[in-house]
C-alpha positions as CSV (number, residue, x, y, z in Angstrom):
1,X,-30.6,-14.7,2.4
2,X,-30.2,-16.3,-1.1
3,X,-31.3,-19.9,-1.4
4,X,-29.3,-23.1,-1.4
5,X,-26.5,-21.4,0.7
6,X,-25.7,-23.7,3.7
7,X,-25.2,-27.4,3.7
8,X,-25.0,-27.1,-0.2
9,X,-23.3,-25.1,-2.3
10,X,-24.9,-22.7,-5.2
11,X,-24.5,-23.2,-8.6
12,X,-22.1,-20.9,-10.0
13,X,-23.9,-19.8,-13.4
14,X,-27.1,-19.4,-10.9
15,X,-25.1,-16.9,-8.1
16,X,-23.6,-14.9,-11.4
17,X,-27.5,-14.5,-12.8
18,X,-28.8,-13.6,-9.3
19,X,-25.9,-11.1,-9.1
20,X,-26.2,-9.7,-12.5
21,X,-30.5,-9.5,-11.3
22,X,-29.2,-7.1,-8.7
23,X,-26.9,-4.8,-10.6
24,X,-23.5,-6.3,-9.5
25,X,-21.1,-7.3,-11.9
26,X,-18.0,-9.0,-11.0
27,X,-14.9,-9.1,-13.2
28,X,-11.4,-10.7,-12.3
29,X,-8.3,-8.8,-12.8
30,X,-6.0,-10.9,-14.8
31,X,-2.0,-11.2,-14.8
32,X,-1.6,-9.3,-11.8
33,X,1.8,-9.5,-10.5
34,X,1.4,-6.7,-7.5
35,X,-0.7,-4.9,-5.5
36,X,1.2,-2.4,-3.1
37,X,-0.5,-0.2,-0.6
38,X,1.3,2.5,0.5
39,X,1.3,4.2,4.0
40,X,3.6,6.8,5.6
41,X,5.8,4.2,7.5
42,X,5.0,1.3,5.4
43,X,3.6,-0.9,2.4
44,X,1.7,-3.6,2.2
45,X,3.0,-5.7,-0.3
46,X,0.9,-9.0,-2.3
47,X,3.2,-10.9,-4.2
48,X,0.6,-13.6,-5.2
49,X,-2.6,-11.6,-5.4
50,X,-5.8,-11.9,-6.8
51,X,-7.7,-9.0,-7.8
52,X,-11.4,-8.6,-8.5
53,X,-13.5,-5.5,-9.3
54,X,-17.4,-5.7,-8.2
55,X,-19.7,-3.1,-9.6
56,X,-22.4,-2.5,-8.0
57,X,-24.6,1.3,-7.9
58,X,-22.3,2.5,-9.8
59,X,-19.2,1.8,-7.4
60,X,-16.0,-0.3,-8.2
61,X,-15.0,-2.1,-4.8
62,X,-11.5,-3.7,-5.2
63,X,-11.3,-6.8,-3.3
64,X,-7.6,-8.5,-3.1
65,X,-6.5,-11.8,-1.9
66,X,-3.5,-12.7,-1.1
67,X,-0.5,-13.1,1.2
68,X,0.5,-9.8,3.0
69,X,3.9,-8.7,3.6
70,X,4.4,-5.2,5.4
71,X,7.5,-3.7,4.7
72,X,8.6,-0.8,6.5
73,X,9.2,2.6,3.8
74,X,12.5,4.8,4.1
75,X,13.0,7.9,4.4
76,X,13.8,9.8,1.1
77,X,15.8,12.9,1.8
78,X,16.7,15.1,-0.9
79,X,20.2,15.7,-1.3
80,X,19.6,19.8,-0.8
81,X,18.6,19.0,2.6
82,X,22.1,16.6,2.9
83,X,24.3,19.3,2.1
84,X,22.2,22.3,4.1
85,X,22.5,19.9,7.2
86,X,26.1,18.8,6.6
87,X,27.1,22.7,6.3
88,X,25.0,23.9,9.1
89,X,27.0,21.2,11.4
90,X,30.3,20.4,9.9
91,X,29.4,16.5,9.6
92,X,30.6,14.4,6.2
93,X,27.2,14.2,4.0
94,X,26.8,10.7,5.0
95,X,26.2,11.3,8.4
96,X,23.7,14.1,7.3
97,X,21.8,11.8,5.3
98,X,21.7,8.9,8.5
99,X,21.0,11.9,10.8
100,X,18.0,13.1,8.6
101,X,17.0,9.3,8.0
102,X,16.6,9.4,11.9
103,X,14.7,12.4,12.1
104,X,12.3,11.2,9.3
105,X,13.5,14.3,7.3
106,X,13.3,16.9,9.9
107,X,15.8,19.6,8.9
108,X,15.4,21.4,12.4
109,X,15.5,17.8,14.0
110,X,18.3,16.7,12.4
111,X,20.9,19.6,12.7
112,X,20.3,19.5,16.7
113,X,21.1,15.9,17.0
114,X,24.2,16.4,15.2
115,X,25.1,19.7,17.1
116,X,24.1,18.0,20.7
């Protein structure tokens, strides 16, 4: 427990010497504009974050605040997999594309929904 946390607060110049005592170091990243984390199915988007890095053993630990926004991530389907689909079934390309879209890029998937 460090001192003189509780009812009042520390003294910033004394919490950055007691850190740097104990081999952390903590910088701020400046002018960040965003921080995206991506998933399979989504990202996680900061549009107003702030980014610090601590150091500490060795190890940088990213720490970001901020406002969260998920946003859900499409499908990319390459446009050899349009045309494969679209031949094997006798669909326009554009239905292809929504078909494989649907089955998250399944070929297999894909060409049996559009020949059901």
């Amino acid at each position: 427990m460090f001192p003189g946390i509780g009812g009042r607060g520390m003294n910033p110049a004394k919490v950055k010497q007691m850190m740097k005592q104990m081999g952390i170091d903590i910088k701020e990243v400046n002018d960040v504009e965003q921080v995206i984390i991506r998933t399979p199915d989504k990202d996680i988007v900061f549009n107003d974050a702030n980014v610090s890095i601590m150091t500490a053993q060795g190890t940088d630990t990213y720490q970001i605040v901020g406002t969260p926004e998920e946003v859900a991530r499409e499908v990319e389907v390459p446009d050899d997999d349009v045309r494969l689909v679209a031949e094997q079934t006798g669909v326009s390309e554009d239905e292809a594309r929504e078909a494989l879209k649907n089955a998250n890029g399944d070929l297999a998937e894909a060409i049996l929904a559009l020949s059901a």
